[in-house]
Structures are given as C-alpha cells and as structure tokens.
C-alpha positions as CSV (number, residue, x, y, z in Angstrom):
1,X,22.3,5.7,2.8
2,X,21.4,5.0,6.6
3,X,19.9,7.2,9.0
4,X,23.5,8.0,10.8
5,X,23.4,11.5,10.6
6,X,20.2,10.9,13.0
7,X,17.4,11.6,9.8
8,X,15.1,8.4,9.3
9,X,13.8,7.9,5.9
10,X,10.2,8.0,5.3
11,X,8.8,6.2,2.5
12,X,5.5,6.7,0.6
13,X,3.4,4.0,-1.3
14,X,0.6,5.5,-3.3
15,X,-1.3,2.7,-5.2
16,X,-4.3,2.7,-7.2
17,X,-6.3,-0.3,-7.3
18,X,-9.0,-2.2,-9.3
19,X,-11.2,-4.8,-8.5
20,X,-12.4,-5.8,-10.9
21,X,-14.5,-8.9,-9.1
22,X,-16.7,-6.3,-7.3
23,X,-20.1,-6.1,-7.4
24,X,-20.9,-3.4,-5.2
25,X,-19.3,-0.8,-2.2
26,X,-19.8,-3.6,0.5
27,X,-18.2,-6.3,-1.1
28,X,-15.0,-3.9,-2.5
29,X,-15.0,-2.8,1.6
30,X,-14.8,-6.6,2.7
31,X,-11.9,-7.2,0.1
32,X,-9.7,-3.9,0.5
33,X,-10.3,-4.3,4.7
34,X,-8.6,-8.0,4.4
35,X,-6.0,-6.7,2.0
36,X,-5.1,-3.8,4.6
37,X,-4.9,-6.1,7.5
38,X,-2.9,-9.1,5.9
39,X,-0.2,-5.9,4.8
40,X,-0.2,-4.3,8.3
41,X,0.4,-7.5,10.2
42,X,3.3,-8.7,7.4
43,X,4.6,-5.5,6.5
44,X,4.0,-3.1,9.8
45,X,3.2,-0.4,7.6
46,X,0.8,2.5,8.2
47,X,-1.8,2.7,5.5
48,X,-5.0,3.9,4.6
49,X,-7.5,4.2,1.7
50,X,-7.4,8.1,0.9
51,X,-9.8,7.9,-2.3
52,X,-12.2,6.3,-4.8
53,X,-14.0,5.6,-1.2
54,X,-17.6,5.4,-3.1
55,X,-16.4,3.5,-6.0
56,X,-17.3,0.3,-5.9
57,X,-14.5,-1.3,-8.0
58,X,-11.0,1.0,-7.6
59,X,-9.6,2.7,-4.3
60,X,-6.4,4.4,-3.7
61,X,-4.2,3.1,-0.8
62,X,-1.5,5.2,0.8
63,X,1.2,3.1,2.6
64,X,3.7,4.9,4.4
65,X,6.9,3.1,6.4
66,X,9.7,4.9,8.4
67,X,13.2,3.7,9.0
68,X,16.7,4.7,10.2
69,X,17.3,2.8,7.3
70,X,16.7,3.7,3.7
71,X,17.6,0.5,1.9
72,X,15.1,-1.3,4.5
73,X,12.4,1.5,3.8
74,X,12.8,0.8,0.1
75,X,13.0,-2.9,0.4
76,X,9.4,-2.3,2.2
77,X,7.8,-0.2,-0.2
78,X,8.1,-2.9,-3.1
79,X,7.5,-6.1,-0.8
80,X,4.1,-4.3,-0.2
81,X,3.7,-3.6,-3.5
82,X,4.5,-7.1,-5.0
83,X,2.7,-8.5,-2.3
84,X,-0.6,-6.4,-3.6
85,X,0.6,-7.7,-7.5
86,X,0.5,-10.8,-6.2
87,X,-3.1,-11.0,-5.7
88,X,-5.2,-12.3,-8.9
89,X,-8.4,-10.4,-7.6
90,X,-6.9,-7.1,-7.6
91,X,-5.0,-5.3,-10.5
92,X,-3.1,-2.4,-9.8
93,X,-3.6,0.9,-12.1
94,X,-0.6,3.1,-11.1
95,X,1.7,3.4,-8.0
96,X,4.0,6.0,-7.1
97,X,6.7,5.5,-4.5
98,X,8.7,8.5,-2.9
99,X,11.2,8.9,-0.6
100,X,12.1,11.9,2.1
C-alpha cells in the first residue's frame, strides 16, 4: 500500500515501559529524556511520554510517524520498537502499534 491515492499513512507506537534500575522520578526522567532523544534523532519520529509521569520506575511512550508510504511507516514503528528492546536497562510491558 502507498500513499498514491494522495492519503499518507499514520502510524502509532504506544509502549509501556519499565525501569527497573530506577531509584527515584529524577533518575527515571534522566533515562527516559536520553532514550527519547537518541529515537528522535535516529528515527525522526514524534513522541512523547503520555502516562505513568509520577512513577518512578514505568512510563508510557507514544511514538507517532507519518508517511506517503505505509510499508516505510511500518518498517518505522518496529525499528523504534526493537531499538527500545534493545536496551538491557529498560524492559518493555506491552506495546500496541496501529495504523490509519
């Protein structure tokens, strides 16, 4: 599918994450602000944590990518989410991906 008919493709990452490393808000603030920035300059995503703000050891992290092009869109949403697996400090708890 490609965005010919003139319709981009929007994806939606929602991920829920743990750390389980984190002592307290500030240092779970330090660790999610470098995970954002290291998958905005790779990916050049939007994203921003949208829950779990005064948890000290799990946020939830909205990514959201838009495309002409719904294989690259897809292709997107799971390099930023294996790029977040990837990361020994963090473990993820769920993640939903949609498409519209």
């Amino acid at each position: 599918m490609s965005g010919k008919d003139g319709k981009g493709t929007i994806g939606h990452l929602v991920l829920v994450i743990h750390f389980p490393f984190s002592h307290s808000l500030k240092e779970k603030r330090f660790h999610l602000s470098g995970l954002k920035k290291k998958i905005q300059d790779r990916f050049h995503v939007s994203l921003a944590e949208t829950g779990e703000q005064d948890l000290w050891q799990k946020a939830v992290l909205e990514v959201v990518f838009i495309s002409g092009d719904y294989v690259q869109v897809e292709k997107t949403m799971s390099s930023v989410s294996g790029f977040v697996a990837s990361h020994p400090e963090i473990q993820i708890l769920d993640e939903l991906i949609e498409y519209l």
